[in-house]
C-alpha positions as CSV (number, residue, x, y, z in Angstrom):
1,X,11.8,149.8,-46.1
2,X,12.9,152.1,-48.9
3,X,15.1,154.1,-46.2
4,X,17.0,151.1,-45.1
5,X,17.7,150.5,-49.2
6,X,18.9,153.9,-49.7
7,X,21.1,153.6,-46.1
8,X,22.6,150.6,-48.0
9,X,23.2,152.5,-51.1
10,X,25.1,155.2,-49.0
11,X,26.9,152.4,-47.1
12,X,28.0,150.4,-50.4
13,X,28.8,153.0,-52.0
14,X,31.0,154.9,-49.4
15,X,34.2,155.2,-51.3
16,X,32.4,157.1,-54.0
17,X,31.0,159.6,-51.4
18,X,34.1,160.4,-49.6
19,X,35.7,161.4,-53.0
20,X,36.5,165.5,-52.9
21,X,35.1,166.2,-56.4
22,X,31.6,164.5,-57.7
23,X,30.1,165.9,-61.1
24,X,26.4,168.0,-60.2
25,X,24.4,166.7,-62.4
26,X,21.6,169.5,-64.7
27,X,18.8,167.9,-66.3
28,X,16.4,169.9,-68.8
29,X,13.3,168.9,-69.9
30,X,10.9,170.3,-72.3
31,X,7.6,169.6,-73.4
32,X,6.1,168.5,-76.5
33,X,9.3,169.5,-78.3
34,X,9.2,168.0,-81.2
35,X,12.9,166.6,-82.8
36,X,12.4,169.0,-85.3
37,X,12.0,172.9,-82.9
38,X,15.9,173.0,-83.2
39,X,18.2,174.6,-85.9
40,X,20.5,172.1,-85.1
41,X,17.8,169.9,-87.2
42,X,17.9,171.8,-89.9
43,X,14.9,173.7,-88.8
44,X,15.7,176.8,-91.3
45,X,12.9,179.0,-89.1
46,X,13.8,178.8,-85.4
47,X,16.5,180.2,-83.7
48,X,18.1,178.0,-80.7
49,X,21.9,179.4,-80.8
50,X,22.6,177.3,-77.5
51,X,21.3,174.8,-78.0
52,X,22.8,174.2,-80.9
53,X,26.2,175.1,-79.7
54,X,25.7,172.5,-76.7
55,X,24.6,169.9,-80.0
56,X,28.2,171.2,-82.0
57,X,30.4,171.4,-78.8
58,X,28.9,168.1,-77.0
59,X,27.7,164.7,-77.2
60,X,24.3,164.0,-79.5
61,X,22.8,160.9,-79.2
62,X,20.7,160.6,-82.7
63,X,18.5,158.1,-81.6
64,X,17.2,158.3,-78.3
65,X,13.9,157.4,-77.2
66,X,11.4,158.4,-74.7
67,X,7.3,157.7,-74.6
68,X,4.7,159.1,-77.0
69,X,3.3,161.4,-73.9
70,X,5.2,163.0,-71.1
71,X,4.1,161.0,-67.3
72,X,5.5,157.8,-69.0
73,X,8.8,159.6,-70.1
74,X,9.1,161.7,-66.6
75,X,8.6,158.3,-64.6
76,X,11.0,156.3,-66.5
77,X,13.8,158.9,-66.3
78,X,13.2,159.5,-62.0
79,X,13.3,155.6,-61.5
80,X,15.1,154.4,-64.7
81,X,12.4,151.6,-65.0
82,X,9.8,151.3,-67.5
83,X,6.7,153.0,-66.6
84,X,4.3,150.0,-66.3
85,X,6.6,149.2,-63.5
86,X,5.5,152.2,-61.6
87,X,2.0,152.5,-62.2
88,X,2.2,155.6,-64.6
89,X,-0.3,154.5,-67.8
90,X,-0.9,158.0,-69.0
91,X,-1.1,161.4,-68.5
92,X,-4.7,161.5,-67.0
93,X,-7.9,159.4,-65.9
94,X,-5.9,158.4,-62.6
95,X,-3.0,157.2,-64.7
96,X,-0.5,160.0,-63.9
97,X,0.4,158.8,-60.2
98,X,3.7,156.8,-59.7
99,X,3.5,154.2,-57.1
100,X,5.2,155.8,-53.9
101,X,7.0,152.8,-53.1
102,X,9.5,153.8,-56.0
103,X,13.0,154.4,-55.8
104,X,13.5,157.8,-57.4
105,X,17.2,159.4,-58.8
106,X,16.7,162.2,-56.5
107,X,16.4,159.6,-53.4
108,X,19.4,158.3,-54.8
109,X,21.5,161.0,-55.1
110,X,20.0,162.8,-51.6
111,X,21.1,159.6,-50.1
112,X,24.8,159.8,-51.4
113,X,24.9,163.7,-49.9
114,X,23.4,165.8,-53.3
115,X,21.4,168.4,-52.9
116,X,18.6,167.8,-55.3
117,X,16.1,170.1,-56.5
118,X,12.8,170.2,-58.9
119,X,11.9,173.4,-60.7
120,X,9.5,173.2,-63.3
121,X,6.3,170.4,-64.1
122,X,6.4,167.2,-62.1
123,X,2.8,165.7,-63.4
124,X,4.1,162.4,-61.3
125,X,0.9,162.8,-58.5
126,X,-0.2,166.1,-56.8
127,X,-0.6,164.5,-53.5
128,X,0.9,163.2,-50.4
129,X,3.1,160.7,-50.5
130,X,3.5,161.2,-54.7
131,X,4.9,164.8,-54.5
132,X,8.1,166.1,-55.2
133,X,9.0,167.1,-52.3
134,X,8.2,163.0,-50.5
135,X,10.2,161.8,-53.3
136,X,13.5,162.7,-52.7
137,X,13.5,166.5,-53.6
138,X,14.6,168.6,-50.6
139,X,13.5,171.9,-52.9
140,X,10.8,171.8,-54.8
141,X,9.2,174.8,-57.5
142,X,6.4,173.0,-58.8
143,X,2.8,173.0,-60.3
144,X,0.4,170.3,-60.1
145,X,-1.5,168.5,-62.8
146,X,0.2,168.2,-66.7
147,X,0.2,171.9,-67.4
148,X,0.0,175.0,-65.4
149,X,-3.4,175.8,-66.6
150,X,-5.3,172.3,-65.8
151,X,-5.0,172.4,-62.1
152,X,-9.0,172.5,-60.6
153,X,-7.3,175.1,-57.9
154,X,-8.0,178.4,-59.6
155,X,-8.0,179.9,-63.2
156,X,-3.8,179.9,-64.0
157,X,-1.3,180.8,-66.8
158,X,2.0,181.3,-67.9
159,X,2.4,184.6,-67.2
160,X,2.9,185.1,-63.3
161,X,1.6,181.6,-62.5
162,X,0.7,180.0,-59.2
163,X,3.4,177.7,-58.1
164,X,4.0,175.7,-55.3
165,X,7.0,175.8,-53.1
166,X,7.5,173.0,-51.1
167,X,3.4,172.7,-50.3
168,X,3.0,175.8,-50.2
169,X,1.2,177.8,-52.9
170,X,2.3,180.9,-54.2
171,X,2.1,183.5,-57.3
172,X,5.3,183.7,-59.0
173,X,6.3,187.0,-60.9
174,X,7.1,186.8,-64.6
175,X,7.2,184.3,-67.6
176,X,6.9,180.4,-66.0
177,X,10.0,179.2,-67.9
178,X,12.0,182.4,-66.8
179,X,10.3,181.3,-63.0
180,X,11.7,178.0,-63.4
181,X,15.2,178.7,-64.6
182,X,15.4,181.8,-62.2
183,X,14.6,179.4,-58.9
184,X,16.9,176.6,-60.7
185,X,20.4,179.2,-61.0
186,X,19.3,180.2,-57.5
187,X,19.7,177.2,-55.9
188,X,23.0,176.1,-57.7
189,X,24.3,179.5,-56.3
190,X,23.6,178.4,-53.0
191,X,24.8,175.4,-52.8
192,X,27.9,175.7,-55.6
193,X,30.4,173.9,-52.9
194,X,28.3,170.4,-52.5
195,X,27.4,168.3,-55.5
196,X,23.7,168.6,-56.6
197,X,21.5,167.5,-58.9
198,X,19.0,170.0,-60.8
199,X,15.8,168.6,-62.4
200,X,14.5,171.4,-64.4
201,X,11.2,170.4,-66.6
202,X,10.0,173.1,-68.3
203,X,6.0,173.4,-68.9
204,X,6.6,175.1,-72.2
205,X,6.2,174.5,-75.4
206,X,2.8,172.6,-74.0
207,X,-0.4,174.4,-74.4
208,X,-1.3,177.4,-74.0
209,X,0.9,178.7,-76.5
210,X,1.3,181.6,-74.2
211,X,4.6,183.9,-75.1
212,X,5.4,187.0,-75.3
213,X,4.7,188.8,-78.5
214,X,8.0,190.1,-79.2
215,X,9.2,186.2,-79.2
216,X,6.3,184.5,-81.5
217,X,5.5,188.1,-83.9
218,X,8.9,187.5,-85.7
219,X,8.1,184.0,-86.9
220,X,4.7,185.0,-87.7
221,X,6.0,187.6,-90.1
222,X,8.1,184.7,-91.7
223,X,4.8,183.5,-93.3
224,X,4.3,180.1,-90.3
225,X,1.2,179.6,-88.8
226,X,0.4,181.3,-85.5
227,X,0.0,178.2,-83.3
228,X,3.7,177.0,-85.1
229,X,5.0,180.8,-84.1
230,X,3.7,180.6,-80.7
231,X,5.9,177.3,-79.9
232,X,9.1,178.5,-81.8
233,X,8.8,181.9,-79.5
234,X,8.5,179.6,-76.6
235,X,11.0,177.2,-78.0
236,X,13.8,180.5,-78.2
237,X,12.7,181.7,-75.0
238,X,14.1,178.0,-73.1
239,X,17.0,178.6,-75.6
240,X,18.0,182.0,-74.0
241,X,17.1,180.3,-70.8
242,X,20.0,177.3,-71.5
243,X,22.0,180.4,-72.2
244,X,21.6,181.8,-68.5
245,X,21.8,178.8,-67.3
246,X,25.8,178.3,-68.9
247,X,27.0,181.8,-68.1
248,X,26.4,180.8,-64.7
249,X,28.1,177.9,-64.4
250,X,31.0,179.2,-66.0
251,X,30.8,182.4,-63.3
252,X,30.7,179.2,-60.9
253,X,33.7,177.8,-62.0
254,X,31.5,174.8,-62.2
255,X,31.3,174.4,-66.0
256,X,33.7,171.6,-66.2
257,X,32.3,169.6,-63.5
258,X,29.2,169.4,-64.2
259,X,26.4,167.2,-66.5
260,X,23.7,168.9,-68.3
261,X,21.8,166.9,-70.3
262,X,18.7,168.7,-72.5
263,X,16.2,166.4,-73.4
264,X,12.4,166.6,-74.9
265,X,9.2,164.5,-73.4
266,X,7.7,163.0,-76.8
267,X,6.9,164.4,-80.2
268,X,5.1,168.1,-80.9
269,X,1.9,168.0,-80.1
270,X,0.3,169.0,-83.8
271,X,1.9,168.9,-87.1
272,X,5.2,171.0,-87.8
273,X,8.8,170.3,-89.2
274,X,10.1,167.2,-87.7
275,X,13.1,166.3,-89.6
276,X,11.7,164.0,-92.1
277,X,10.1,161.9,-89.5
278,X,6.9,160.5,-89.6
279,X,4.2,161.1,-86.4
280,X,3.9,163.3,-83.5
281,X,3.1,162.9,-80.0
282,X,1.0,159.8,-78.7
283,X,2.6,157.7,-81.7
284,X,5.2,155.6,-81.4
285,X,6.4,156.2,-84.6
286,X,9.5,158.2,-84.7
287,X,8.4,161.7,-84.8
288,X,6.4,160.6,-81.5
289,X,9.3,159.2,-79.3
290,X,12.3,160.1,-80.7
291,X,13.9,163.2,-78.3
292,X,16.4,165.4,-78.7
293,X,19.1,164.5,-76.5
294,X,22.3,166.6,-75.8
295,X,25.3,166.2,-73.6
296,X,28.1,167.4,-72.2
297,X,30.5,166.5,-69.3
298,X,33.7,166.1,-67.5
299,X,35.5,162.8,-69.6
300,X,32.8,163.4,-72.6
301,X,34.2,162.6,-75.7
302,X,32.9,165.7,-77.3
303,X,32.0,166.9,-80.1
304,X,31.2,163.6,-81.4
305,X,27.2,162.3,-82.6
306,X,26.4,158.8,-81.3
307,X,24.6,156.4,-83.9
308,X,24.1,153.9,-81.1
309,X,20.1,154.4,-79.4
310,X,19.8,155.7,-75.8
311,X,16.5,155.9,-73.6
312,X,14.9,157.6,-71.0
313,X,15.6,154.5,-68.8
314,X,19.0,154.9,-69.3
315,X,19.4,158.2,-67.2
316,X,19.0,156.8,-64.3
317,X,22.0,154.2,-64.2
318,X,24.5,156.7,-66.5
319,X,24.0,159.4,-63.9
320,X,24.9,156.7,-60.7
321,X,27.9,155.3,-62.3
322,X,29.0,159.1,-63.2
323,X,28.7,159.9,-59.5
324,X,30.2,156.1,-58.5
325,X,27.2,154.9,-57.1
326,X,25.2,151.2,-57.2
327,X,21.3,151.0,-57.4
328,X,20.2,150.6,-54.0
329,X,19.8,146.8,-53.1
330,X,16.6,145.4,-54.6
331,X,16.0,148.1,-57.3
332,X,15.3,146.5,-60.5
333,X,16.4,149.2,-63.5
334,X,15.5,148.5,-67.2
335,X,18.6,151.3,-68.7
336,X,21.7,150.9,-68.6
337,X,24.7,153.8,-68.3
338,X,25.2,155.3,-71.0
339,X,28.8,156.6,-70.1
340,X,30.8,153.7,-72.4
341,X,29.0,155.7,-75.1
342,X,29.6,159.5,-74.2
343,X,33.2,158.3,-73.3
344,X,33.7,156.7,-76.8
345,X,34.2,153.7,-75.2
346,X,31.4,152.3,-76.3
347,X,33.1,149.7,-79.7
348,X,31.8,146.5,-77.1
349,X,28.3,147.8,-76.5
350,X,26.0,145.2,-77.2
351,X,22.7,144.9,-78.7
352,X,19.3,145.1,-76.7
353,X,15.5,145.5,-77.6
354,X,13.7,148.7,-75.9
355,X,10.1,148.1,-75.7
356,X,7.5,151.2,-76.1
357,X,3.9,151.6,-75.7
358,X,1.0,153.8,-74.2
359,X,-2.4,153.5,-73.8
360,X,-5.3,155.6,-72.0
361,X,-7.1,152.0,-71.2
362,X,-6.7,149.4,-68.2
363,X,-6.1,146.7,-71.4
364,X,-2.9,146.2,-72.7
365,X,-4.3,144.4,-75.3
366,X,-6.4,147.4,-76.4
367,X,-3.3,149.2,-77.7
368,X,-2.2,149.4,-81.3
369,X,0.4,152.0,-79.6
370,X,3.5,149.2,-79.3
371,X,6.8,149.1,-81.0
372,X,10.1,147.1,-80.1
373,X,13.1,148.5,-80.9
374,X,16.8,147.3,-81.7
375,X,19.9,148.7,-83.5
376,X,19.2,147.7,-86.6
377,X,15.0,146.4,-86.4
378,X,12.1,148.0,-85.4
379,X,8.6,146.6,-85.0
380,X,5.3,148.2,-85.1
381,X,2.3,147.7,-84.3
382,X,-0.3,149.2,-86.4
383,X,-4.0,149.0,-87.7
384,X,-2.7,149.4,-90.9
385,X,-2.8,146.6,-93.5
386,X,0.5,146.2,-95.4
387,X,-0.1,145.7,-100.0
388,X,2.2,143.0,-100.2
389,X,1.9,140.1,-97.9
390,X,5.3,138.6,-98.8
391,X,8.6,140.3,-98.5
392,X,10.1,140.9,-101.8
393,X,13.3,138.7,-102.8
394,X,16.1,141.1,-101.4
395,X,14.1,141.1,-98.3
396,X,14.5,137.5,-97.9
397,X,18.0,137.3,-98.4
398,X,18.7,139.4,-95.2
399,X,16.9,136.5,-93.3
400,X,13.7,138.3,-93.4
401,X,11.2,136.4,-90.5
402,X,7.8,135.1,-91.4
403,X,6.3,135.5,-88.0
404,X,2.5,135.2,-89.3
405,X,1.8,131.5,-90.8
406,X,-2.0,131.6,-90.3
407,X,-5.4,132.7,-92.6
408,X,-4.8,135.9,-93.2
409,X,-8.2,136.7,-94.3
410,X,-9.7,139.0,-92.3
411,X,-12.3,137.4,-90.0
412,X,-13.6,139.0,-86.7
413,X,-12.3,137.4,-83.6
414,X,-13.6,137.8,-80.2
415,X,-12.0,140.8,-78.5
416,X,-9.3,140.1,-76.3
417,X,-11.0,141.4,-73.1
418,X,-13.7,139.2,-73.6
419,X,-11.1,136.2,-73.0
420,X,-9.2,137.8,-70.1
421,X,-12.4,138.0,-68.1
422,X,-14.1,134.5,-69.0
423,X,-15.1,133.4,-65.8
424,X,-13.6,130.4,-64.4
425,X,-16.2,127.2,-63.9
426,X,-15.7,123.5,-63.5
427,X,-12.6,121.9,-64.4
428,X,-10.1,125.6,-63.4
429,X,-11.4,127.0,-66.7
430,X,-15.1,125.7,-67.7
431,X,-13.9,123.3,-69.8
432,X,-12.9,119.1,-69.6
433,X,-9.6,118.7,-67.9
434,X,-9.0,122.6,-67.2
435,X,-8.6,123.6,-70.8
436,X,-7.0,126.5,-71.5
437,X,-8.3,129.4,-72.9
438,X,-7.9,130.7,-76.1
439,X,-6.1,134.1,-76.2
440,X,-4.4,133.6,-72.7
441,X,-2.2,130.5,-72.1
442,X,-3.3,128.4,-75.3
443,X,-1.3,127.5,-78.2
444,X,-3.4,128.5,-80.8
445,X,-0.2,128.7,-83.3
446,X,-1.4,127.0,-86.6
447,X,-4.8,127.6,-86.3
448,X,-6.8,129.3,-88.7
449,X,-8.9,132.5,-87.3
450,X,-12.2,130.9,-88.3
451,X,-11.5,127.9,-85.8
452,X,-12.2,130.6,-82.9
453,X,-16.1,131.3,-82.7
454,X,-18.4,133.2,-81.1
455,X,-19.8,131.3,-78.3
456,X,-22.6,133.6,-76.5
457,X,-23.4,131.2,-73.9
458,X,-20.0,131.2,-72.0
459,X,-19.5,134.7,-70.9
460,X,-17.2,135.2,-73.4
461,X,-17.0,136.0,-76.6
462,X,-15.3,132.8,-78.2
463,X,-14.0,129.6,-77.6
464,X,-11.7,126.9,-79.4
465,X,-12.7,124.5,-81.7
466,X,-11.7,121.3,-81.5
467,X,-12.1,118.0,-84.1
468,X,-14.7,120.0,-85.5
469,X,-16.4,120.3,-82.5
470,X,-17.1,123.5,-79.8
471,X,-15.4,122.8,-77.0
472,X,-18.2,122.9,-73.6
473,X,-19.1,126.5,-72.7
474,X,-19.7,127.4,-69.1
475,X,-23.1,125.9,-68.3
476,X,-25.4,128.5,-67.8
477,X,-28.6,129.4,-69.1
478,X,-29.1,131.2,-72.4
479,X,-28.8,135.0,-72.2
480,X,-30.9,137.5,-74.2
481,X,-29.8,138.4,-77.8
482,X,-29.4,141.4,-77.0
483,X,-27.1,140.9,-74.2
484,X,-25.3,138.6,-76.5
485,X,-25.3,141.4,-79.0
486,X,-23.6,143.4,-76.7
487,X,-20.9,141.3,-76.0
488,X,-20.0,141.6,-79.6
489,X,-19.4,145.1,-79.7
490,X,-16.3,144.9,-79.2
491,X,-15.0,142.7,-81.6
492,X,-11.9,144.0,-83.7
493,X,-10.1,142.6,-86.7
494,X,-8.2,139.5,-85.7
495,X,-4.5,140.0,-87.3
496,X,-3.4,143.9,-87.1
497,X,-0.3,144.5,-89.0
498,X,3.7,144.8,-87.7
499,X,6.3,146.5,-89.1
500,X,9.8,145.1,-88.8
501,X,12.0,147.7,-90.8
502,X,15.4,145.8,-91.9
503,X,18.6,147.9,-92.8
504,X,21.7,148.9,-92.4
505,X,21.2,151.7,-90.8
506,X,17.5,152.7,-88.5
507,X,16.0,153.8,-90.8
508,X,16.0,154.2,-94.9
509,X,13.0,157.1,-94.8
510,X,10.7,156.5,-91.9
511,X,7.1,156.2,-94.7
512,X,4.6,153.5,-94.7
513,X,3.1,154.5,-97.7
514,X,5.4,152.5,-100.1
515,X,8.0,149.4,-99.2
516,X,11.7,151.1,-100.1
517,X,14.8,149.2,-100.2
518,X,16.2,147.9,-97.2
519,X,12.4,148.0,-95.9
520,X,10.5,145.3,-95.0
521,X,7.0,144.1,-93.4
522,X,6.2,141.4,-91.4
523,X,2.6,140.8,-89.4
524,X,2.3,139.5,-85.9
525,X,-0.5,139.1,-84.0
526,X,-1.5,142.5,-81.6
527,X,-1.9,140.0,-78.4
528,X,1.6,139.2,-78.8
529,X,3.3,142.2,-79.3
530,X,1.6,143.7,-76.4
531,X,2.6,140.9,-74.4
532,X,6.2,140.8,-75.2
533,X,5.9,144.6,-74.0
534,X,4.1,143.8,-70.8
535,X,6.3,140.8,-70.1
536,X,9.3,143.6,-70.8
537,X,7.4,146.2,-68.8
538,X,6.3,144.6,-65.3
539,X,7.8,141.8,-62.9
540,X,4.5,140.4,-62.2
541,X,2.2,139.5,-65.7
542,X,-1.2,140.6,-64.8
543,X,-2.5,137.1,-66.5
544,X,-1.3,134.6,-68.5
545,X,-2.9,136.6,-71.2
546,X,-0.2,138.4,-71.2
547,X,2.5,135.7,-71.9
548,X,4.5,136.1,-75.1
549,X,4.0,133.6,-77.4
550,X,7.2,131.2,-78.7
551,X,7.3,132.7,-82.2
552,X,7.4,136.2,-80.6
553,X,10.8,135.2,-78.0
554,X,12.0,133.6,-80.8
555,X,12.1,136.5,-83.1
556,X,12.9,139.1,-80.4
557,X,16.2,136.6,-79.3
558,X,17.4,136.7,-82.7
559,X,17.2,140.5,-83.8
């Protein structure tokens, strides 16, 4: 099935094919790279000379957002789709495999006559049919796992690694990003007369902090940290590698025709400078998912620094419309092409939400991990429990929303997986005339949070209140306390805090500590947040625990 879709895409999109000229297409990706390893930044310790010429020269996109860890970021830019979609959850515990059914760019692009080639950390599935090389890569210099060293195969590192080519294992000679960039120039020599597209994701600045001493010693000397000295060496070392990588497509003659976009996976991995941003990697505040993200290109209107936000979905369609190609028929993508924006044609763009969130769990509902994003809003959900409840006066006067009308006294409420696995009994859902459930399909808008009790006979943690009255449990006998008990464990605070930050501009000072002007708090409810995201995030809900609640579309349709 997926061959006929990408015969169609080569069909439809035949005029574009038989065109003399097609841009190649360079994509560079580095881990755990925080926003803040780049001079460009105004990182006053590490030297990345060009890089920061390509951020001077080309097009930056201030804003543009990936994932808090790298297998959701590297699924969404291959498919353009949000990672849910694919089956990627996280980076381990069997959530690192993307669903081999998926459509990937390099499918795409192999099917419109690109060579396409990997060189570098794939950490999409080790094995048949999830590999590289059966997803659309014809080449393929790879290592399995999230990092170099975490394969089970043998004892690895960074320093004449053990690679595979194709499926083949071998030992490579020399540094791993040198490896990766040295394969990567290879193949664009080789094939310099037919369009290709290079994916190039570097392992480095991920743990180990293996470099070279003469690279991490300097910084060292500068009075930072050794862990901090060991990513800036590694951080200069892929900076002299972009370097190699420019001189030879300018000995190519291919400079002009061709896209490189440099990006980063999430946010650094520990605490370091990150540009006044708040968070690192596996939070979805802004230090966490906010990448670098340089560009340059044939038709680029360059140098220019674009205030409008970009995502990791949005790779996918911007490199197909460069090339002038359609998603094959039946591919749903989440992005859209970003080339209105690098053209400066962008004064019409119009305004979307980009949803974020990532969890090691099976539950969504288990994740505090969830923002939504807009132009101007951004909401966030966090444990955290905001001073003032109301938003002050000049908040309200930029039509501040009150999405939270209940008891906001903190009471426990049953947790949420307790409700998406009630069993079902007489009547669809053990109750008179198939009652809903509470936390799933019910409208429990207006009710306080001590209308929803413990139950302990109906499998469940809870169950609604009606009239005073408990609505009928599942009858079956009384468990033992202590199985009741541990039913309970689970139990979390009912109403986690939100953060919708209003402005002119993103963001004011990305803090929590204290409300600033132009900032302001609102609280939502965690199931609904979570299941706007999933709605966002997958074409088939799960449950109807996972259906956004009105007050939720209705906010989200007005940002």
């Amino acid at each position: 099935m997926r061959r006929l879709l990408l015969a169609l895409l080569l069909i439809g999109s035949g005029c574009a094919t038989e065109q003399a000229v097609r841009p190649n297409f360079v994509l560079v990706l580095t881990d755990d790279q925080g926003y803040g390893d780049l001079a460009a930044h105004g990182n006053e310790h590490i030297r990345t000379p060009n890089l920061d010429r390509m951020a001077r020269e080309g097009v930056e996109f201030e804003r543009f957002y990936v994932e808090p860890v790298c297998a959701p970021t590297r699924s969404a830019l291959m498919t353009g789709r949000y990672h849910y979609r694919t089956g990627i959850i996280h980076t381990s515990r069997g959530g690192a495999k993307m669903h081999s059914d998926e459509t990937t760019l390099a499918e795409m692009l192999r099917a419109a006559g690109y060579r396409t080639g990997i060189f570098g950390k794939w950490h999409l599935g080790d094995n048949d049919p999830m590999r590289p090389i059966d997803q659309g890569f014809e080449e393929a210099v790879w290592h399995k796992s999230g990092g170099i060293d975490q394969s089970p195969d043998r004892p690895n590192s960074y320093f004449d690694p053990w690679l595979y080519r194709g499926a083949e294992r071998f030992q490579a000679k020399g540094y791993c990003t040198d490896v990766f960039f040295r394969e990567a120039l290879d193949f664009i020599g080789r094939h310099a007369d037919e369009p290709f597209f290079v994916y190039l994701p570097t392992n480095a600045p991920h743990d180990p902090l293996q470099v070279a001493d003469e690279l991490w010693k300097p910084y060292a000397e500068m009075g930072l940290d050794e862990k901090t000295a060991r990513v800036y060496g590694m951080v200069q070392n892929i900076d002299d590698n972009m370097g190699r990588l420019f001189e030879k497509l300018d000995a190519l003659g291919l400079r002009e025709n061709t896209v490189v976009v440099f990006l980063t996976d999430n946010g650094p991995q520990r605490a370091r400078y990150v540009a006044g941003l708040r968070g690192t990697k596996s939070d979805v505040y802004e230090g966490g998912i906010r990448s670098i993200s340089l560009w340059q290109g044939p038709d680029f209107a360059a140098p220019r620094k674009v205030e409008r936000f970009g995502a990791h979905v949005d790779v996918v369609p911007t490199f197909l419309e460069a090339a002038g190609l359609e998603p094959p028929a039946g591919v749903r993508l989440d992005g859209r092409s970003l080339l209105p924006l690098l053209r400066g044609e962008g004064a019409e763009w119009p305004e979307r939400t980009h949803f974020t969130q990532v969890h090691r769990g099976l539950d969504v509902h288990l994740a505090h991990n969830a923002a939504a994003i807009t132009d101007r809003y951004k909401l966030v959900l966090s444990p955290d429990t905001f001073a003032q409840e109301d938003p002050p006066p000049h908040l309200r006067r930029r039509q501040t929303h009150h999405l939270e009308h209940r008891d906001r006294r903190r009471r426990p409420l049953r947790d949420d997986r307790a409700a998406g696995r009630r069993r079902a009994g007489q009547g669809g859902q053990g109750r008179p005339g198939g009652q809903r459930r509470p936390g799933g399909n019910a409208d429990l808008r207006g009710r306080a949070h001590g209308d929803i009790r413990p139950a302990g006979r109906s499998g469940a943690a809870g169950s609604l209140v009606r009239g005073g009255r408990r609505a009928p449990a599942h009858p079956r006998p009384e468990q033992p306390s202590r199985r009741r008990d541990r039913a309970l464990v689970g139990w979390r605070w009912a109403t986690m805090s939100a953060r919708v930050y209003l402005g002119v501009r993103w963001f004011v000072r990305d803090g929590f500590n204290a409300l600033q002007p132009r900032q302001g708090c609102l609280r939502i409810d965690r199931r609904e947040i979570s299941a706007a995201h999933h709605c966002a995030t997958s074409g088939r809900p799960i449950s109807s625990a996972y259906r956004p609640t009105h007050r939720l579309r209705t906010f989200l349709s007005q940002l």
